[in-house]
C-alpha positions as CSV (number, residue, x, y, z in Angstrom):
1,X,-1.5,-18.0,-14.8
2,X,-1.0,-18.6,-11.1
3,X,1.5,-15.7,-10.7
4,X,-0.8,-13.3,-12.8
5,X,-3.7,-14.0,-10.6
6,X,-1.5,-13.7,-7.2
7,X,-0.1,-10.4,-8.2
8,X,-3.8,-9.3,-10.1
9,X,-4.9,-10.0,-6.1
10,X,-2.5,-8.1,-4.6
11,X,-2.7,-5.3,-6.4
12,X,-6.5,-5.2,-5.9
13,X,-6.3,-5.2,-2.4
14,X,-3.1,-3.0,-2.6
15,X,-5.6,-0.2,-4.4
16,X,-8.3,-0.9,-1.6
17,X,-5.9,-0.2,1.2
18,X,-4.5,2.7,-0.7
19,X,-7.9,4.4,-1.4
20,X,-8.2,3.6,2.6
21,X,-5.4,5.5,3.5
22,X,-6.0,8.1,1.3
23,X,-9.2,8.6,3.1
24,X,-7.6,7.9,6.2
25,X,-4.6,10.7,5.9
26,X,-6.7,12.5,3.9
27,X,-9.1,13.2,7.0
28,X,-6.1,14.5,9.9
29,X,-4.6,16.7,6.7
30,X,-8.1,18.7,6.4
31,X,-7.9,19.1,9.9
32,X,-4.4,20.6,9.5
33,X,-5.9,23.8,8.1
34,X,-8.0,24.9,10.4
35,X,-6.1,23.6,14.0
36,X,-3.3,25.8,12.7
37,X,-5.4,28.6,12.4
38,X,-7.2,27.6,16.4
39,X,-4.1,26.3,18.0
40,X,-0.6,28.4,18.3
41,X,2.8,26.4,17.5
42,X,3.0,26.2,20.7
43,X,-0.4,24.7,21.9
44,X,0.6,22.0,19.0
45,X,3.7,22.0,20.2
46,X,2.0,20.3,23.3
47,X,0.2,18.2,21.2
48,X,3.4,16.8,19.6
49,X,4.9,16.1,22.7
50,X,1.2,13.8,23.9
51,X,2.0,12.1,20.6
52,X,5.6,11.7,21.6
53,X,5.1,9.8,25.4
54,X,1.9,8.0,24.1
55,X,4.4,6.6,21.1
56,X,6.8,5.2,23.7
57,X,3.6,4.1,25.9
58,X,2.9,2.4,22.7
59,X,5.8,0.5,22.5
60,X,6.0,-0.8,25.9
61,X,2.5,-1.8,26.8
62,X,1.2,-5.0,25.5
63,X,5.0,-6.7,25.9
64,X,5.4,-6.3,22.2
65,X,3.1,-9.6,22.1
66,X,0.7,-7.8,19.7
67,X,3.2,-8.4,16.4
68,X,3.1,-12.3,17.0
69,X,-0.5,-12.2,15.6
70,X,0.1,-11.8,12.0
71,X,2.8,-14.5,12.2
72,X,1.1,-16.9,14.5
73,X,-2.4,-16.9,11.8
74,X,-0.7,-19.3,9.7
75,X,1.0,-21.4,12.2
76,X,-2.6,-22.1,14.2
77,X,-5.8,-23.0,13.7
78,X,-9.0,-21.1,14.1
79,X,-9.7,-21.7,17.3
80,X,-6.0,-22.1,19.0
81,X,-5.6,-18.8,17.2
82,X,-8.4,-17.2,18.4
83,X,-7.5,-18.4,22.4
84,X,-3.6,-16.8,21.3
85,X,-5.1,-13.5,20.5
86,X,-7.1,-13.7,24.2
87,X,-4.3,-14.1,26.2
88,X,-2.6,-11.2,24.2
89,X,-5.4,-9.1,25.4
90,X,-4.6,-10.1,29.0
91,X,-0.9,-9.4,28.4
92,X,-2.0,-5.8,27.5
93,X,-4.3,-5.2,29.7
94,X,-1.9,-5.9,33.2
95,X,1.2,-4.3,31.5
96,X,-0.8,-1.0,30.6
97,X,-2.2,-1.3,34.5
98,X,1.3,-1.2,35.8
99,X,2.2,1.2,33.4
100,X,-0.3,3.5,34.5
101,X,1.1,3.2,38.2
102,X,4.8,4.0,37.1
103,X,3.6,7.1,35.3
104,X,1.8,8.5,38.1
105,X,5.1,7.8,40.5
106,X,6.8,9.5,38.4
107,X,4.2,11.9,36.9
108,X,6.6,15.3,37.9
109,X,9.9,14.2,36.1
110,X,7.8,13.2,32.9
111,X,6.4,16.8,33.0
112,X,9.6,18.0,33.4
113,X,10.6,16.9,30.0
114,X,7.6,16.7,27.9
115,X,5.8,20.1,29.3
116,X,2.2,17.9,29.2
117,X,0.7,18.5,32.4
118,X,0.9,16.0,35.5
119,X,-3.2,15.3,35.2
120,X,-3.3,14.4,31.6
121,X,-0.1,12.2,31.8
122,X,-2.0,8.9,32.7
123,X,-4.2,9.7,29.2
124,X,-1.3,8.6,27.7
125,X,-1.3,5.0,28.8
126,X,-5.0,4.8,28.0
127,X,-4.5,6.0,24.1
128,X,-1.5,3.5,23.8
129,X,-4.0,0.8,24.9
130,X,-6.5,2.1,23.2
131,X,-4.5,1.6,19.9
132,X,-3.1,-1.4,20.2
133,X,-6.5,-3.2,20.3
134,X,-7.3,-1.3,17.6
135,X,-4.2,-2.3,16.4
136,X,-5.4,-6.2,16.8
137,X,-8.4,-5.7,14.9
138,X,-6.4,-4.3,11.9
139,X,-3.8,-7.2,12.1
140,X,-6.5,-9.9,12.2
141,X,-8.9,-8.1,9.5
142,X,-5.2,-8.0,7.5
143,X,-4.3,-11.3,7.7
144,X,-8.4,-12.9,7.0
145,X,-7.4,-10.7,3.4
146,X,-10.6,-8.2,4.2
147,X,-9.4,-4.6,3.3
148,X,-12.8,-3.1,3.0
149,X,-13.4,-4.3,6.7
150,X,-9.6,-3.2,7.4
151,X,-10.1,0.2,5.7
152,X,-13.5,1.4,7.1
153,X,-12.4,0.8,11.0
154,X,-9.9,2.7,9.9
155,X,-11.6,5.5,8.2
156,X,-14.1,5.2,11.2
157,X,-11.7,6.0,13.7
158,X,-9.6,8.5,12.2
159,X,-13.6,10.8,11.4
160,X,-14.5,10.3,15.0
161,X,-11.3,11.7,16.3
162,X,-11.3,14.7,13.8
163,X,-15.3,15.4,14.5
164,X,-15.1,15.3,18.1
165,X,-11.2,17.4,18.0
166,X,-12.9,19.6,16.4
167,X,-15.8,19.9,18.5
168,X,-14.0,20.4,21.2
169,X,-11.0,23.2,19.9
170,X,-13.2,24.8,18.2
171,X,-16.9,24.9,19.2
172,X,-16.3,24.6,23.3
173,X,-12.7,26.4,22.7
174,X,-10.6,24.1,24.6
175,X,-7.1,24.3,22.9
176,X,-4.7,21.9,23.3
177,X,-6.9,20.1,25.4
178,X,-9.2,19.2,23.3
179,X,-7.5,17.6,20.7
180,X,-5.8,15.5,23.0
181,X,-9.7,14.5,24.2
182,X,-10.3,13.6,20.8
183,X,-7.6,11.0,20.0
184,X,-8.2,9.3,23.2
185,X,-11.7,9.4,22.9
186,X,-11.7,8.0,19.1
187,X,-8.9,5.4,19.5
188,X,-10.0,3.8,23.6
189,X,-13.8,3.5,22.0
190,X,-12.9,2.2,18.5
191,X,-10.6,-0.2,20.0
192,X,-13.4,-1.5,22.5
193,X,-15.4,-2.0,19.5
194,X,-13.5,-4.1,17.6
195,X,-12.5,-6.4,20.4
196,X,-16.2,-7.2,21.1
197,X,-16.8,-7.8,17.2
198,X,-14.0,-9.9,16.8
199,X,-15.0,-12.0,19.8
200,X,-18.1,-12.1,18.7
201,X,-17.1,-13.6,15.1
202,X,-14.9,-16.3,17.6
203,X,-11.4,-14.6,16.4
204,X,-10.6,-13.7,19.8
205,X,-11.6,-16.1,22.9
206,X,-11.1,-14.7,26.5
207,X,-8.7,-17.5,27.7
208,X,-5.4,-17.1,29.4
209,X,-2.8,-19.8,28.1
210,X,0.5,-20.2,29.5
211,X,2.0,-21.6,26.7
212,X,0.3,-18.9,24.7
213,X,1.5,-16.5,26.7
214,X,5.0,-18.1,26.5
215,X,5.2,-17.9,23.0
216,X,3.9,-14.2,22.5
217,X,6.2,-13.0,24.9
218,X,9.0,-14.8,23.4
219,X,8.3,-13.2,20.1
220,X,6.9,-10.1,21.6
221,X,9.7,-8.9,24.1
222,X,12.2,-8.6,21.7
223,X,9.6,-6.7,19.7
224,X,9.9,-4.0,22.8
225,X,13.3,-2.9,22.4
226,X,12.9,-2.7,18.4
227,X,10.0,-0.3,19.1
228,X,11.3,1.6,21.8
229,X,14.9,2.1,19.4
230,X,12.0,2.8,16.6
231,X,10.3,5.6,18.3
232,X,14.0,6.8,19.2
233,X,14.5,7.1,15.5
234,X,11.2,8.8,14.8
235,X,10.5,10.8,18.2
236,X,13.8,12.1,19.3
237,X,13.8,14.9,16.9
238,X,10.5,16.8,18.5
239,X,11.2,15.9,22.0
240,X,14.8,17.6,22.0
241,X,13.6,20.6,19.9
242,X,10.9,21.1,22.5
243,X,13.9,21.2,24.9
244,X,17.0,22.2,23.4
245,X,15.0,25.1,21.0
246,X,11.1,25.8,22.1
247,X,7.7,24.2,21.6
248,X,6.5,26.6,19.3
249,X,9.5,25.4,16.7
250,X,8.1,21.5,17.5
251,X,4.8,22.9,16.2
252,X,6.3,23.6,12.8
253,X,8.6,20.7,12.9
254,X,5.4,18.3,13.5
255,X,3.3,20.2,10.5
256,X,6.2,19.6,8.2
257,X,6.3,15.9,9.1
258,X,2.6,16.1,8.5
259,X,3.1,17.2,5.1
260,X,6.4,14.4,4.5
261,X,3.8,11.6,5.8
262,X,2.4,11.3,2.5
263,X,5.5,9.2,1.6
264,X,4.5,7.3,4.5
265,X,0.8,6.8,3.6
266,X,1.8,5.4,0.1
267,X,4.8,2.5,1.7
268,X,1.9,1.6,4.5
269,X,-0.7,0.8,1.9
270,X,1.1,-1.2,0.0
271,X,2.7,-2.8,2.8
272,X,-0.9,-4.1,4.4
273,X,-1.8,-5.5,1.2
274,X,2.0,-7.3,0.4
275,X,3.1,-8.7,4.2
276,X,0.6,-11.0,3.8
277,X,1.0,-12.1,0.2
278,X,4.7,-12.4,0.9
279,X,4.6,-14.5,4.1
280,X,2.3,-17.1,2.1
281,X,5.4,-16.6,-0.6
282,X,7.8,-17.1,1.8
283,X,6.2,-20.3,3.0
284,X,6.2,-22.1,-0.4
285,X,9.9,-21.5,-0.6
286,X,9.5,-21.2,-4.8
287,X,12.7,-19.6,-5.9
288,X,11.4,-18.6,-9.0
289,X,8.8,-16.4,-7.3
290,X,11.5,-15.3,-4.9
291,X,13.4,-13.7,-7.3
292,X,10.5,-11.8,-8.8
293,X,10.0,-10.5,-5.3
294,X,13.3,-9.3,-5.7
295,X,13.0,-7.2,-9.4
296,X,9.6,-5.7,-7.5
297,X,11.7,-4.9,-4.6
298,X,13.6,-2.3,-6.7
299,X,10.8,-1.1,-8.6
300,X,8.9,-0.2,-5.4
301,X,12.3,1.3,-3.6
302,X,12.4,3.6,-6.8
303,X,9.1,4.3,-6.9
304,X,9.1,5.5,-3.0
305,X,12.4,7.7,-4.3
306,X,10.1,9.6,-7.0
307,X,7.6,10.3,-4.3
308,X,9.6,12.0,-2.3
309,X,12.0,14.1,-5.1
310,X,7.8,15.1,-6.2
311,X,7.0,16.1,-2.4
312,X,10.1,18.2,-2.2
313,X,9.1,20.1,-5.3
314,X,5.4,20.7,-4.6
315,X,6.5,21.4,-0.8
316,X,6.5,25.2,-1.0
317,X,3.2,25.4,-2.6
318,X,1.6,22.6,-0.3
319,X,2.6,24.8,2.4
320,X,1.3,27.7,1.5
321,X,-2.1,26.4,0.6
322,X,-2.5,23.7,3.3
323,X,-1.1,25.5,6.6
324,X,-1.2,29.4,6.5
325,X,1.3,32.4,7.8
326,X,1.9,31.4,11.0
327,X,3.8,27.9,10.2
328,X,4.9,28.8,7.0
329,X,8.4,28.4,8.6
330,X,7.3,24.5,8.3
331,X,9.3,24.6,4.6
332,X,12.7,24.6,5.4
333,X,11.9,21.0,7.0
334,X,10.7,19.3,3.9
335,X,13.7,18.2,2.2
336,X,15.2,15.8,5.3
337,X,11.7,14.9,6.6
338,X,10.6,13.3,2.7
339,X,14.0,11.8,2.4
340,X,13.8,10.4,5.8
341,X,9.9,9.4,5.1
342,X,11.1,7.7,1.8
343,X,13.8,5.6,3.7
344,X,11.2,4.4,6.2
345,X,9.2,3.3,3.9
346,X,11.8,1.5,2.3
347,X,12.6,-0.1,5.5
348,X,9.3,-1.4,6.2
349,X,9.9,-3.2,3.3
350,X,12.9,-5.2,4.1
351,X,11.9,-5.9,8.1
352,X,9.0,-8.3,6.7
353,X,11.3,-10.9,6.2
354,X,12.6,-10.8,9.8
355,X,9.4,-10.8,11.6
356,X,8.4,-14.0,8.7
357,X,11.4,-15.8,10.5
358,X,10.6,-15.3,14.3
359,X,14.2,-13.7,15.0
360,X,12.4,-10.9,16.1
361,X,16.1,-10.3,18.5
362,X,17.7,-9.8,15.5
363,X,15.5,-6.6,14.3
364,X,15.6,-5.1,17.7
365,X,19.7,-5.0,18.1
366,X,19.7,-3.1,14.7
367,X,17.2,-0.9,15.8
368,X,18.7,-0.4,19.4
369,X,21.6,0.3,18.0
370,X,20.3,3.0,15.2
371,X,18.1,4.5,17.6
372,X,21.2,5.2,20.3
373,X,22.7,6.6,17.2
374,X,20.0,8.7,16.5
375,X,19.8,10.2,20.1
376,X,23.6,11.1,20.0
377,X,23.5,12.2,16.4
378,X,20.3,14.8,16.6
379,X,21.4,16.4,19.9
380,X,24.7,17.1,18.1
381,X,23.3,18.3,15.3
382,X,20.7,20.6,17.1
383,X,22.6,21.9,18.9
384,X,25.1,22.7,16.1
385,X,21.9,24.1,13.8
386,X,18.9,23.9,15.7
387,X,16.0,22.4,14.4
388,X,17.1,21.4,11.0
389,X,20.0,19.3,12.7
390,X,17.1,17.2,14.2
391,X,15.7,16.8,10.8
392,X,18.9,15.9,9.2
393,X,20.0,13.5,11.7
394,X,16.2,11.7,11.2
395,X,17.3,11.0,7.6
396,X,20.5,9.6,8.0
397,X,19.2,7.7,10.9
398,X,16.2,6.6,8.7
399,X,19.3,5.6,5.6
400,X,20.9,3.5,8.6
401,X,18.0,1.9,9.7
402,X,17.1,0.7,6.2
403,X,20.2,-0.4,5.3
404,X,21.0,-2.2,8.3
405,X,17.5,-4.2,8.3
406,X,18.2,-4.6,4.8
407,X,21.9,-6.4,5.1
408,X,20.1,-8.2,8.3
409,X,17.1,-9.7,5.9
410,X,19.7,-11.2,3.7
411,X,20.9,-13.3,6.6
412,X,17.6,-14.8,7.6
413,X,16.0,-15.8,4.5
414,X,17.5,-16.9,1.7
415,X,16.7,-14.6,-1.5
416,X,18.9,-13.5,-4.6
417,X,19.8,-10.4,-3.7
418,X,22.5,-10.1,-6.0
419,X,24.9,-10.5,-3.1
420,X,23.7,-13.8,-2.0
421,X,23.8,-14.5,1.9
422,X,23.3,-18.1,3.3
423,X,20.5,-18.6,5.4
424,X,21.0,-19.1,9.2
């Protein structure tokens, strides 16, 4: 009865997040029709590239101390939890001020790679901040099991920044530009706003703790380096076939990945509603419910396979409807990007059980070591075929990332995998 009400819980909140996200991706892929039809490839092209520096911001900034939160909600208690979440706030806010002051110094080689504009770099740093306090919010709404809080911030943020992008492209005409204004504007205001409410609710208190700080950083820091080989894996593609090829074939790359993000959508909805069912699963240490983890495992590994074999089918008609002529092109991308979307989502997955047993180090050699991989792999493979190497080296470094995590997870918690790993 116990285990039928658990899994009749998650599921409910499963279908809350996923009706959320549905909204949520629903919201930038309405959008997708009409900026391709106000924007050239190449003007998104630019836009790609934004997304591609404020991702690495995004990984630096905040010390990696913001992924400690979900872990450190059920080691604390209300208060000392609240005063932990403070002093990452601090954290953030000096490592995104002395981020800010290395991109300006080096403001000219930055536009020599990305093509964004020496002015607007600096935005970048703001966005990444910007998100990772809305990134907070999400965590702690997550772990207090409130996905109808979770899921309109979410929605909330995602309408602003579409409303006021397209405000700006279209009604004041301001291109590139002014989709750029628009995720800034939603994400730096959003994120504002849900600091002050969860301060206000006494979730997040405004003190700086040493040992706080001690311990976020020593979970956190590792956390960098897994991010930064993360975004290897996920952004090397665009930024070397905005180099190596031209901007305007990064705009039809990034449409494409659009479209495979549907995978995407479907792996991060469940995943909000099982990380933390499973860590409260993990910590009872039942074996019995262990191994039914394990059957569902499969079941949802299959399940993200289907989705993407569907998306690969319905692709060419998706393409026509959604985009129009002038990315049309986007096609030939769909087969690598939905297999490489369906091997993420595995993966996210499978890294739970690592971040549930603090050896955060672990997680960031493997994806170090993929993401080096990745780099080495899709500028061979561009170069060799152009912009479909970059898409077919994103798969296979997706496969590696997975399986890697995967083999890792075995050796840090002890579940029946059918190839049973001791614990260490």
């Amino acid at each position: 009865m116990a285990s039928r009400l658990i899994g009749s819980q998650l599921f409910r909140r499963a279908g809350i997040y996923t009706i959320a996200n549905a909204i949520n991706s629903g919201i930038p892929l309405l959008l997708l029709p009409v900026l391709t039809r106000y924007l050239s490839p190449q003007e998104y092209g630019l836009v790609a590239m934004f997304t591609v520096l404020t991702a690495v911001v995004v990984a630096i900034v905040g010390l990696g101390t913001h992924g400690a939160i979900t872990r450190e909600y059920y080691l604390r208690s209300q208060d000392e939890f609240a005063g932990f979440v403070g002093t990452c706030v601090f954290i953030l806010a000096a490592s995104a001020a002395a981020l800010l002051v290395l991109i300006t110094l080096f403001s000219q080689e930055l536009f020599a790679v990305t093509g964004i504009p020496e002015h607007w770099l600096a935005a970048t740093v703001l966005m990444g901040a910007g998100q990772l306090l809305c990134s907070i919010g999400l965590a702690i709404w997550q772990v207090r099991g409130l996905p109808a809080i979770y899921g309109a911030f979410q929605i909330g943020v995602s309408l602003f920044n579409a409303l006021l992008s397209l405000a700006l492209v279209i009604g004041m005409e301001m291109g590139w530009q002014g989709r750029v204004i628009g995720q800034l504007a939603a994400v730096s205001m959003m994120g504002m706003l849900a600091t002050m409410l969860l301060a206000r609710e006494g979730w997040i208190r405004f003190r700086f703790s040493n040992e706080s700080a001690r311990q976020a950083l020593r979970y956190g820091v590792p956390l960098v380096f897994h991010a930064l080989g993360a975004t290897a894996v996920a952004l090397t593609d665009r930024t070397l076939i905005a180099n190596m090829v031209s901007l305007d074939e990064t705009g039809l790359y990034v449409v494409a990945g659009q479209i495979a993000m549907a995978i995407t959508f479907f792996a991060d909805s469940f995943n909000r509603a099982y990380a933390p069912w499973l860590f409260e699963n993990l910590k009872n240490g039942d074996q019995a419910v262990r191994r039914k983890i394990v059957i569902g495992t499969y079941w949802y590994f299959a399940a993200v396979l289907l989705l993407a074999g569907l998306l690969i089918l319905a692709a060419p008609l998706l393409i026509g409807i959604v985009v129009g002529p002038k990315f049309s092109a986007a096609s030939q991308y769909i087969f690598w990007l939905s297999l490489a979307s369906a091997f993420g989502g595995m993966y996210y997955m499978v890294t739970l059980y690592i971040q549930f047993s603090g050896k955060t180090e672990r997680l960031a050699a493997v994806t170090l070591t993929v993401g080096a991989l990745n780099i080495l792999l899709c500028y061979a493979l561009v170069r060799l075929e152009g912009g479909i190497g970059a898409a077919q080296a994103t798969a296979i470094s997706q496969l590696l990332m997975f399986l890697a995590t995967w083999w890792m997870a075995t050796r840090v918690i002890d579940m029946d995998w059918f190839f049973r790993r001791q614990s260490s």
